[in-house]
C-alpha positions in Angstrom: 0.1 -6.5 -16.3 1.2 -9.5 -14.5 5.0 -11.1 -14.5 6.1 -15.0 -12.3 8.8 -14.5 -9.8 10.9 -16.8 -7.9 8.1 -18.2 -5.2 5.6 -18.0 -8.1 4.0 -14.9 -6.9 2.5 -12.7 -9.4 4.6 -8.8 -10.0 2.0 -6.3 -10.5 3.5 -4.1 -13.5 2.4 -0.9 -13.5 2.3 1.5 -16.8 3.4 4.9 -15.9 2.9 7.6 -18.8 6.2 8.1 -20.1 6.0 12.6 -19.4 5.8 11.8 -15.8 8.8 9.8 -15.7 11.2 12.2 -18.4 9.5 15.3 -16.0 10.9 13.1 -12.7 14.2 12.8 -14.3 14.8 16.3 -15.4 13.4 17.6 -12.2 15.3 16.0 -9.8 18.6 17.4 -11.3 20.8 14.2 -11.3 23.0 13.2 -13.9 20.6 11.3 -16.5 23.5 9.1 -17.1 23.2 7.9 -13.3 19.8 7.6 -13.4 19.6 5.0 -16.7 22.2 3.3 -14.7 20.4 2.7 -12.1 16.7 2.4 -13.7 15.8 1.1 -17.0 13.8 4.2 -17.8 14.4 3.9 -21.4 12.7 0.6 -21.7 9.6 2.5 -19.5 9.3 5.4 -21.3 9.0 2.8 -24.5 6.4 0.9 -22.7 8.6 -2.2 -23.8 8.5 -2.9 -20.0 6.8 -1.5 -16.8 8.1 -1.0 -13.5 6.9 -3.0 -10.4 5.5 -0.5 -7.8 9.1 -1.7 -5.8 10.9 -0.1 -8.7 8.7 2.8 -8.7 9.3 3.4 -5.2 12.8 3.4 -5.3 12.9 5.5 -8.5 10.9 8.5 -6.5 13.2 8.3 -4.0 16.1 8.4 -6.3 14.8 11.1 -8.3 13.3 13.1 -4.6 9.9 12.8 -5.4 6.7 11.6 -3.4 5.5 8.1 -4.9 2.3 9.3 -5.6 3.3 12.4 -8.1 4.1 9.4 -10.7 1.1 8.8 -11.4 -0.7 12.1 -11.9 -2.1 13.2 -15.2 0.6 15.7 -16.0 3.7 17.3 -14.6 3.2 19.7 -11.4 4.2 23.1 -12.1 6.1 24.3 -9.2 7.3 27.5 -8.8 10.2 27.1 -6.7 12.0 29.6 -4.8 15.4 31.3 -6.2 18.6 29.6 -5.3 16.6 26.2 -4.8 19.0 24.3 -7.3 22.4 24.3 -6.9 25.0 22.8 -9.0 28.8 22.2 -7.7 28.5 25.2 -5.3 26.4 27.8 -8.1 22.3 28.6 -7.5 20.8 29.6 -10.0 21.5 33.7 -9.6 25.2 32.3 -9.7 24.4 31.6 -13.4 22.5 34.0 -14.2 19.3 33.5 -14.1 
């Protein structure tokens, strides 16, 4: 999917399947709000628009992820060692868990 810019250039679009993207949100532990602020993931997820791979590219790195994991087939599962996330000072063992 194709889109006109300014100079006339064509935007390559690029569908990504909307699991990738909620799994990039949830994984990178931001605030969701922050991250729909920032990125019109709603409207991807719909597939009422697609992101440009500019977009994209700045997403992963908002969201700490390699480019290239948005377009696998399906989540990673990755076993990540304990204490990895922390939240306002507390790992994980700090909650519980």
């Amino acid at each position: 999917m194709t889109t006109e810019n300014e100079s006339s250039k064509p935007i390559k679009q690029v569908p990504i399947k909307p699991e990738m993207l909620r799994w990039a949100c949830i994984r990178s532990g931001r605030n969701i709000v922050r991250i729909h602020q920032r990125f019109p993931v709603d409207a991807w997820i719909r597939g009422t628009k697609y992101p440009t791979i500019k977009e994209l590219d700045k997403f992963a790195k908002f969201v700490y992820i390699p480019l290239g994991y948005l377009f696998l087939d399906e989540p990673l599962e990755e076993p990540l060692p304990k204490g990895v996330y922390v939240f306002r000072g507390l790992t994980l063992e700090g909650l519980g868990n």
